[in-house]
C-alpha positions as CSV (number, residue, x, y, z in Angstrom):
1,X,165.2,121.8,-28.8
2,X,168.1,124.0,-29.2
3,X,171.6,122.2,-28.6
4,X,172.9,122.3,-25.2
5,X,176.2,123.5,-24.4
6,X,177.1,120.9,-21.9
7,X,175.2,117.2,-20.8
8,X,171.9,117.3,-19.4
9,X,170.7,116.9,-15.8
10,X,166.9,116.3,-14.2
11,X,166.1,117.8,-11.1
12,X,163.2,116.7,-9.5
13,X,160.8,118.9,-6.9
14,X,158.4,116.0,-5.4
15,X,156.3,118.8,-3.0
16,X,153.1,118.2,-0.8
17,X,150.9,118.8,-3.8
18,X,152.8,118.5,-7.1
19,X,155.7,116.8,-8.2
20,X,157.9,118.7,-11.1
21,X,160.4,117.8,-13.4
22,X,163.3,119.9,-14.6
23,X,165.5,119.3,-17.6
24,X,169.0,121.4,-17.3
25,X,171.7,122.1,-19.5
26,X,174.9,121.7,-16.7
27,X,176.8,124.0,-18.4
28,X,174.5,127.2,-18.3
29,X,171.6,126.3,-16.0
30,X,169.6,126.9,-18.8
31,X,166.2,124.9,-18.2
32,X,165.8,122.8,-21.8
33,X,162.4,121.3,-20.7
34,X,159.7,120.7,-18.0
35,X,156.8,119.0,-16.9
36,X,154.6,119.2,-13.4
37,X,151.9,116.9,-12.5
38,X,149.6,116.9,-9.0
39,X,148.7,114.4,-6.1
40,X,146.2,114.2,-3.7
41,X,146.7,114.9,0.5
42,X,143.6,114.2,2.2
43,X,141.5,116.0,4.5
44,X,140.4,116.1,7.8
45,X,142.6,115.2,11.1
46,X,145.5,114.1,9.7
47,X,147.5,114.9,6.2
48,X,148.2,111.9,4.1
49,X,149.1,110.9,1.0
50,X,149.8,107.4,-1.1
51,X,153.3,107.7,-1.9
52,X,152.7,105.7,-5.5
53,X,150.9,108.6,-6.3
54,X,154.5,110.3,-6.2
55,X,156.2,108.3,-8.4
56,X,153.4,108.3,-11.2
57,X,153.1,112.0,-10.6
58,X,157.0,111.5,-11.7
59,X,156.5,109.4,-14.9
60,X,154.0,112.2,-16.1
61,X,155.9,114.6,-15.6
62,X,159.1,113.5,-17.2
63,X,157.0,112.3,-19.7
64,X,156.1,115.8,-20.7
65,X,159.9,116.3,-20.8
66,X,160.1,114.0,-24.3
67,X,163.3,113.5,-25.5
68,X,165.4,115.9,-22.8
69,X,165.2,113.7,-20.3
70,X,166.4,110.5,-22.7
71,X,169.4,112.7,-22.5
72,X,170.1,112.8,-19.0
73,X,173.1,111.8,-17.8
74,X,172.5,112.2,-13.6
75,X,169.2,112.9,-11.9
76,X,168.6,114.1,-8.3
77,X,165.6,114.2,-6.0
78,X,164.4,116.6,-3.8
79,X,161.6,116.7,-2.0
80,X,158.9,117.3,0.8
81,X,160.7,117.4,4.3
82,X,159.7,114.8,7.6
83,X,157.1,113.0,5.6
84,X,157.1,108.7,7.1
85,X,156.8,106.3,4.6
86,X,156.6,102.7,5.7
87,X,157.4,99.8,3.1
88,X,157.2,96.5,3.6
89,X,159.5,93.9,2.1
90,X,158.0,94.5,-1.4
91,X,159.0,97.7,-1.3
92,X,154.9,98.7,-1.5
93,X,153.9,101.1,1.5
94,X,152.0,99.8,4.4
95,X,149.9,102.8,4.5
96,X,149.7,105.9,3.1
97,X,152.4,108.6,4.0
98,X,152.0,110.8,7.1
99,X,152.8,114.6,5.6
100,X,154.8,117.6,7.7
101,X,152.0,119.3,8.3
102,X,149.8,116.1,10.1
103,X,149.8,117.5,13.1
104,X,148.5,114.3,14.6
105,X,151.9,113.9,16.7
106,X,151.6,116.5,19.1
107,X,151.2,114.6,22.2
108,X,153.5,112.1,21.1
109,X,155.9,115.4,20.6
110,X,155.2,116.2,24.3
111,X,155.7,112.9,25.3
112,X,159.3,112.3,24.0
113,X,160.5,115.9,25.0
114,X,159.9,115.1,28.5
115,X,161.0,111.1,28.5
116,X,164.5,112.3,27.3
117,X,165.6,115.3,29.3
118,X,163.5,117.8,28.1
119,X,164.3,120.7,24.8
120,X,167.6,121.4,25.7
121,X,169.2,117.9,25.6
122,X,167.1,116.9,22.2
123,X,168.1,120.6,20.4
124,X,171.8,119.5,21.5
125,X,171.8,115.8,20.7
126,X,169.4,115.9,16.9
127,X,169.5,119.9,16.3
128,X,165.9,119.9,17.4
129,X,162.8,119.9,19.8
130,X,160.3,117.6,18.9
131,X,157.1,118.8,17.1
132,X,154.4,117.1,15.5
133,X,156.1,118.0,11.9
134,X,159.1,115.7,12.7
135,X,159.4,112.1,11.7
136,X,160.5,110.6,15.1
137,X,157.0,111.7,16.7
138,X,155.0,110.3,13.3
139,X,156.6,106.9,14.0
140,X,156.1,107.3,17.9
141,X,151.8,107.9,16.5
142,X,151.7,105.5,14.7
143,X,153.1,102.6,16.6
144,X,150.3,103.6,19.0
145,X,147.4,103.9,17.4
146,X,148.6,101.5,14.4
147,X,150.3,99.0,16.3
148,X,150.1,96.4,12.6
149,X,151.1,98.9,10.1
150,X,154.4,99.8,12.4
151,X,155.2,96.4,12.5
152,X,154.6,95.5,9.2
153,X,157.1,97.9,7.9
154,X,160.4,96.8,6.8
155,X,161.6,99.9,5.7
156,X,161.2,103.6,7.1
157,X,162.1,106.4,4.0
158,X,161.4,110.1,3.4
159,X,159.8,111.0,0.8
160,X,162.4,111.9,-1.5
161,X,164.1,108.8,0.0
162,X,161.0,106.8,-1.5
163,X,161.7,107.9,-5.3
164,X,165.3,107.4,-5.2
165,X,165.1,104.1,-4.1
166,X,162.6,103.2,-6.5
167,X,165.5,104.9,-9.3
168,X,168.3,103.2,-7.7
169,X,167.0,99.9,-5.8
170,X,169.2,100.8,-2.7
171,X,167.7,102.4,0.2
172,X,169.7,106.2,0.9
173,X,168.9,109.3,2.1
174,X,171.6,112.7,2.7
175,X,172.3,114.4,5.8
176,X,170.1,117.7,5.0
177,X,167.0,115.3,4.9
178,X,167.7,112.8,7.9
179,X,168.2,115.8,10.3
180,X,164.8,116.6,10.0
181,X,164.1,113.6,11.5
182,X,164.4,114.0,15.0
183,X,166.3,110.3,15.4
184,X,170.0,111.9,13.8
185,X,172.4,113.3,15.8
186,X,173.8,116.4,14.7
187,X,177.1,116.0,16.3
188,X,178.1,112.4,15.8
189,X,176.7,112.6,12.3
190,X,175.2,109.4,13.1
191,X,171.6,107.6,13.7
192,X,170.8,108.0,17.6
193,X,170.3,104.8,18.5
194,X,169.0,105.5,22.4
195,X,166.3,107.8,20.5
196,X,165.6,105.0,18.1
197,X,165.1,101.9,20.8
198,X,162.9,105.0,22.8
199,X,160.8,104.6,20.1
200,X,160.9,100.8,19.0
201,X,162.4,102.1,15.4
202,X,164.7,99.1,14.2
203,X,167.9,100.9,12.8
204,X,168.3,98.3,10.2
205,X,164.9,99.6,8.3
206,X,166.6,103.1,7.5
207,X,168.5,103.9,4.7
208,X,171.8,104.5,4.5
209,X,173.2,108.4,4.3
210,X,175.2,109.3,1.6
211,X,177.7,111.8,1.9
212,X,177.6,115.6,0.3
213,X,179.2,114.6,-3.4
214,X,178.8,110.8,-3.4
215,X,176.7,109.3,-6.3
216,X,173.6,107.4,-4.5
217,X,173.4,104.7,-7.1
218,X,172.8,104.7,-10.8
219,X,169.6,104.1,-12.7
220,X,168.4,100.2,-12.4
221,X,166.7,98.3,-15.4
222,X,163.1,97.8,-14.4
223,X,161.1,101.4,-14.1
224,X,158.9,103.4,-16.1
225,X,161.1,106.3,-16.6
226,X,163.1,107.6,-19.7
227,X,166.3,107.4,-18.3
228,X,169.0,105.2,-19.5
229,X,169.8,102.1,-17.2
230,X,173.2,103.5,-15.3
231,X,172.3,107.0,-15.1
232,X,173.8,108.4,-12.3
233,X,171.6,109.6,-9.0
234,X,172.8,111.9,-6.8
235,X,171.9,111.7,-2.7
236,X,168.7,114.1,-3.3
237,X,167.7,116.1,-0.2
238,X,165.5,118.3,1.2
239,X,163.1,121.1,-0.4
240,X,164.8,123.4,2.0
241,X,168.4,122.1,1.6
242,X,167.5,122.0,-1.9
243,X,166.4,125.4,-2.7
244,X,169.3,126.7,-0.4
245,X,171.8,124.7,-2.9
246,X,169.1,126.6,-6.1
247,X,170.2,129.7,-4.8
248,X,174.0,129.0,-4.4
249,X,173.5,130.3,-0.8
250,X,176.9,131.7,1.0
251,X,176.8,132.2,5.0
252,X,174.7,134.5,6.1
253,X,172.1,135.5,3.4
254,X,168.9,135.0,5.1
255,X,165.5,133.6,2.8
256,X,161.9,133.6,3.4
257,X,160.1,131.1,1.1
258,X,156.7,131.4,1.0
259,X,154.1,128.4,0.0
260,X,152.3,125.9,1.8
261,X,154.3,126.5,4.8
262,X,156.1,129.6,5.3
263,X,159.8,129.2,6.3
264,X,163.3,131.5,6.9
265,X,166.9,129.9,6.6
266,X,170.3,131.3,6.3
267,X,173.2,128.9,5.4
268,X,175.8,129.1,8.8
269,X,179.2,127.3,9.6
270,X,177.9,126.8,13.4
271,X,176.2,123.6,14.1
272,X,172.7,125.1,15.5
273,X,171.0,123.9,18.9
274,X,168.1,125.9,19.5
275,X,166.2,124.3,23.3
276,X,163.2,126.9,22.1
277,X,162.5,124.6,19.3
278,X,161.4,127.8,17.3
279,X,165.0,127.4,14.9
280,X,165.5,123.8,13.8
281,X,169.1,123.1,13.5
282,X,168.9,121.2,9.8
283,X,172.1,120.1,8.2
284,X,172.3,121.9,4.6
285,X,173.0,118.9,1.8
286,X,176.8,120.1,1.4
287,X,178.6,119.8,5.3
288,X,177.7,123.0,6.7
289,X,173.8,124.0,8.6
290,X,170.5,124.9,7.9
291,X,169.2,126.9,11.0
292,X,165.5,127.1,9.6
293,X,162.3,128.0,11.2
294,X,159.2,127.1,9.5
295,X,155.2,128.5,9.8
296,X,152.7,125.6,8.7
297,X,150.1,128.7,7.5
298,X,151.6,130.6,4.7
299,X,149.9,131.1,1.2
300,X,147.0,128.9,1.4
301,X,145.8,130.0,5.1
302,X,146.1,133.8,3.1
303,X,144.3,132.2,0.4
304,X,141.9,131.0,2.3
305,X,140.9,134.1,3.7
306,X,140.8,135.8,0.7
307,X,138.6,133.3,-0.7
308,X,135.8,133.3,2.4
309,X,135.9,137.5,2.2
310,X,135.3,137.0,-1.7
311,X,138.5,138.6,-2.5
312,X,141.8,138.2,-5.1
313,X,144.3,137.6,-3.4
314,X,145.5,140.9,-4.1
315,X,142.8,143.3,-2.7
316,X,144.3,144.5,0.1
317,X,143.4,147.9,1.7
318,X,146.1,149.7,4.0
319,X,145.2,151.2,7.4
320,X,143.8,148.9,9.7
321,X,144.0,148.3,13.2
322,X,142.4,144.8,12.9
323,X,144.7,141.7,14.0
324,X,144.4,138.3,12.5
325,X,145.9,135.4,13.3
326,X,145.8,132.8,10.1
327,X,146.4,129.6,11.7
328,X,143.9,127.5,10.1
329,X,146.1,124.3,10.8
330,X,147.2,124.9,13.8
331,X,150.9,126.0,14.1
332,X,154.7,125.1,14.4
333,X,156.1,128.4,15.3
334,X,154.9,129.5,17.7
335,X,154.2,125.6,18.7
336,X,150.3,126.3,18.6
337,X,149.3,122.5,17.0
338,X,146.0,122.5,17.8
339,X,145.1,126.5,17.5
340,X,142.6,127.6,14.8
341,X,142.4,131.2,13.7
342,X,141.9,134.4,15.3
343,X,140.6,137.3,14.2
344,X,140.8,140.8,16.9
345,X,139.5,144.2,16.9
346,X,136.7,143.8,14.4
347,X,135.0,147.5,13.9
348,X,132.1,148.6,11.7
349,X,134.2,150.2,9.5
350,X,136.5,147.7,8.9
351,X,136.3,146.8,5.2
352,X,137.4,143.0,3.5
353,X,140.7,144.5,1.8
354,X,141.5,145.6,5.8
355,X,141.1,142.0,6.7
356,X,143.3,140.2,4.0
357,X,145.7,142.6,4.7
358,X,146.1,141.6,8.0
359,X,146.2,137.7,7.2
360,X,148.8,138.8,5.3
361,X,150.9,140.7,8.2
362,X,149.8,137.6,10.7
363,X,151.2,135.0,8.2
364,X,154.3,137.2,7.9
365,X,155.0,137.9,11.8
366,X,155.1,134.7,12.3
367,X,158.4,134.6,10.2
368,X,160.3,138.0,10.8
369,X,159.8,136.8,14.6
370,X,162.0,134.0,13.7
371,X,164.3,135.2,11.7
372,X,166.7,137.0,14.1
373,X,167.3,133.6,15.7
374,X,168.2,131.7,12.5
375,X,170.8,134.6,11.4
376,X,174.4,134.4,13.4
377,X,174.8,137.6,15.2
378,X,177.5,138.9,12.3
379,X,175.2,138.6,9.7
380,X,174.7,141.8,8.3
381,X,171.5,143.1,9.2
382,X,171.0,145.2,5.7
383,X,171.4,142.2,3.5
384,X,168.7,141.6,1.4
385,X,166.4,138.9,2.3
386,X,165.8,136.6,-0.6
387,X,162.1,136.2,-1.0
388,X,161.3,132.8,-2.9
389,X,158.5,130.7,-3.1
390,X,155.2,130.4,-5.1
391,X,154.1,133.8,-2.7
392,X,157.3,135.9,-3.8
393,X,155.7,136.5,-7.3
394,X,152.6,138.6,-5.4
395,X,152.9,142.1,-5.0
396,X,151.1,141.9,-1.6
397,X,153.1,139.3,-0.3
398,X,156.3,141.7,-1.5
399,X,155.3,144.8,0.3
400,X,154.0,143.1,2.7
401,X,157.6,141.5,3.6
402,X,159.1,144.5,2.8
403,X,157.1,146.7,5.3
404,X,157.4,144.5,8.4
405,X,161.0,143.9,7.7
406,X,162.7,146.5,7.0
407,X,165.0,145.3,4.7
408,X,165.1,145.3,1.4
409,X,164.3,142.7,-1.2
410,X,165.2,140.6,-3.9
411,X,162.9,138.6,-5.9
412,X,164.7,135.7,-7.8
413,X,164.1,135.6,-11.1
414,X,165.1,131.6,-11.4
415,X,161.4,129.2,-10.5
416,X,161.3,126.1,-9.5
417,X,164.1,126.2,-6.9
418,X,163.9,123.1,-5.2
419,X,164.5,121.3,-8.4
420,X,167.0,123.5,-9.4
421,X,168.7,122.8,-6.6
422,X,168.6,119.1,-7.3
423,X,169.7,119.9,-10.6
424,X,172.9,121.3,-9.5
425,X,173.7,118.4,-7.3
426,X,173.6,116.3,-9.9
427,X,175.7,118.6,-12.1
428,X,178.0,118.3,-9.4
429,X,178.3,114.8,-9.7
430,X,179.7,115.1,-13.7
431,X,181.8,117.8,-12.9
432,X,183.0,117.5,-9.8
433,X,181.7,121.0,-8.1
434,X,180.1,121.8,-5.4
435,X,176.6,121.7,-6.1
436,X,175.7,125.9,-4.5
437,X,178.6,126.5,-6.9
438,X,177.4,125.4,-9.7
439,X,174.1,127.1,-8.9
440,X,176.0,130.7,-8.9
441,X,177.6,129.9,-11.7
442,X,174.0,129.4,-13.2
443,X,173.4,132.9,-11.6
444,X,169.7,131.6,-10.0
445,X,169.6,134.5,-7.3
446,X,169.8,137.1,-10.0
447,X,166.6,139.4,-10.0
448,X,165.0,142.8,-8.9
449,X,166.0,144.3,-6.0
450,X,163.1,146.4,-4.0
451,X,164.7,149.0,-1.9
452,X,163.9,149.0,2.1
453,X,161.6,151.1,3.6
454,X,161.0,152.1,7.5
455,X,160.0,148.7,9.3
456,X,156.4,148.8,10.0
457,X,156.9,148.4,14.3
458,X,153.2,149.6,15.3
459,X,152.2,146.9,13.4
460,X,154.5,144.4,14.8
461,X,154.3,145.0,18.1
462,X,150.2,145.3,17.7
463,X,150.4,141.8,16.7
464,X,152.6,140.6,18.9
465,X,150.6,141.4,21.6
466,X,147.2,140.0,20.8
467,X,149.4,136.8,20.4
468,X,150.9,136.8,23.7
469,X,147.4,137.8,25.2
470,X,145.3,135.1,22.9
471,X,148.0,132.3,23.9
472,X,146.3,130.9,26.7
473,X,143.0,130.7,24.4
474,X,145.0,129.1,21.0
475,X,146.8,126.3,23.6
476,X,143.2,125.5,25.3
477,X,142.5,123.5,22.7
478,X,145.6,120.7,23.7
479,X,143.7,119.6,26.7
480,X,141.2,117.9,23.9
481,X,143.8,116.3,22.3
């Protein structure tokens, strides 16, 4: 290992799937060393996943680190949004974790919506409308239908909440993760505590938020990890917060990031209070917002589809007037929970590159509809639209975005950007930055540029209107549920 030009950092990226370790040196943003290693979500109705699984997934990884991360001097978390993990006074969960995209909740979603004053009271009192993704409508399932386990619990976390707490011993979260919660208020800053009784959630079994900057604890004696007892670790946040700190974002740059789920986000000064519920008004992990929308079918719905047509997932064919609508798990936006796919105006001469082409332009509607309402109305409609995620790095996903958009785009050179993100927060915390500083002094947004070309509006409007046409057929399935 070459010498690093300033101390080390470890940013962590605990996702729905993997969980990855970055070694950093803070001075350059130079990544020194690296190690990945999966978990398991289940199948079937709902989307779980034991959150031990998590922290050994951790130990491996770092592990595959070696000597970097003895270095370390600060570590930071970040991690899958809205996930509930319930502990009980061991600190052990109760039951498995119920994932973002357990879409179990929907009723429960309806339910709360209407018992306190409908969208436009909850999009101005937490920044949001209830969905199933959100914690607040997890905890309201489960102390329905698993009356024990919610009582049993003696501790509610997040999932990145989960792994510092097992670093540090004290239970925190930040502000960028506990306003995807549904039971913080946006304005106040604060827990909502009507919102919590409406849902018999004890505000004594959530963890305390730390504030942009403050050091969540430091490193306690008994773990499995290479890090030296008092290490410091940062608040952690977010994967959305945290890639948005990766790219050093300023006001106004809008990103699409596609994986899993497909989402858009700009960094604003404006507290956001969408009563739609299709822009979810997050707090960003340093004091200002995180309007983001967010599709729940992105690159494994395209995937998918690719693989049942017999297809790589590049071998797409141009020219088609075929509509499909990818969303195999149901959807968040448009709220569609219980929808399945739809495919429209199959002809004979249709061919299989025709049809993965247009899971790709469904998958990326879904977001350019969005992304309007995330961006304030000065944001300069030119700018190009950072495309991260595991999908930037396929040329099909890139022309697609480029096509329907309009606009052009840049394709980061800098992976991993969730950790990276929580690598530069806990930079911060050595060197006293702010952490999206630090992150442009690394220079992570830095890669190729793709020039616009004429949006693509036969298309979008095409789709747009088997949508609004199909929607009484992809919402008939609620009645069931």
């Amino acid at each position: 290992m070459s010498a690093a030009e300033g101390p080390l950092v470890v940013g962590v990226d605990t996702s729905t799937q993997s969980t990855k370790a970055l070694v950093v040196d803070a001075a350059t943003g130079r990544v020194v060393a690296s190690g990945q290693a999966p978990h398991t979500v289940s199948s079937g109705a709902g989307r779980e996943s034991d959150p031990r699984q998590w922290w050994d997934a951790l130990v491996d990884a770092l592990d595959q680190c070696g000597d970097a991360a003895r270095e370390a001097a600060a570590v930071s978390i970040g991690g899958q949004q809205h996930g509930l993990v319930t502990l009980d006074a061991q600190g052990e969960p109760v039951r498995p974790a119920l994932l973002w995209n357990d879409v179990r909740s929907a009723p429960q979603a309806r339910r709360l919506i209407d018992e306190l004053g409908g969208p436009k009271t909850w999009a101005e009192r937490t920044g949001l409308v209830p969905s199933a993704s959100f914690t607040v409508t997890k905890w309201a399932w489960l102390a329905e239908h698993e009356p024990d386990a919610a009582r049993a619990a003696r501790a509610v976390r997040l999932p990145h909440d989960y792994l510092t707490e097992r670093l540090t011993g004290e239970g925190t979260t930040d502000r960028g993760d506990a306003s995807g919660t549904g039971w913080w208020a946006s304005g106040t800053e604060t827990y909502d505590e009507e919102i919590l009784a409406r849902v018999g959630l004890d505000p004594a079994l959530l963890p305390r938020v730390v504030r942009p900057g403050e050091v969540a604890g430091t490193v306690r004696d008994s773990h499995d990890l290479p890090f030296s007892k008092g290490t410091l670790v940062a608040a952690g946040t977010g994967d959305n917060a945290a890639a948005a700190l990766g790219l050093g974002l300023r006001p106004g740059s809008p990103v699409m990031s596609l994986g899993t789920s497909g989402t858009v986000y700009a960094v604003s000064q404006r507290r956001p209070a969408d009563p739609t519920g299709t822009v979810a008004g997050f707090a960003d992990a340093r004091g200002d917002w995180l309007p983001l929308a967010c599709t729940l079918n992105c690159t494994l719905a395209v995937d998918r589809v690719a693989a049942l047509l017999g297809l790589d997932r590049e071998a797409v064919e141009p020219g088609t007037d075929v509509t499909l609508l990818p969303y195999l798990d149901g959807e968040r936006t448009p709220n569609l929970p219980h929808a399945s796919g739809l495919l429209y105006g199959l002809r004979h001469d249709t061919t299989a590159g025709q049809l993965l082409q247009a899971a790709y332009d469904g998958a990326v509607h879904s977001l350019l509809g969005a992304l309007d309402l995330v961006l304030d109305a000065e944001a300069d409609p030119s700018a190009p639209l950072l495309l991260i995620g595991g999908g930037a790095r396929g040329t099909a996903w890139q022309q697609t975005v480029r096509r329907l958009s309009g606009r052009p785009v840049q394709i980061p050179e800098a992976r991993e950007l969730v950790a990276l993100g929580a690598a530069a927060q806990a930079a911060g915390l050595l060197t006293g930055e702010d952490a999206a500083a630090v992150a442009r002094r690394w220079d992570t947004s830095a890669g190729p540029v793709l020039d616009a070309v004429e949006r693509d509006e036969a298309t979008l409007t095409r789709i747009t209107g088997v949508l609004s046409d199909a929607a009484p057929l992809l919402e008939r399935n609620a009645a069931s549920h």
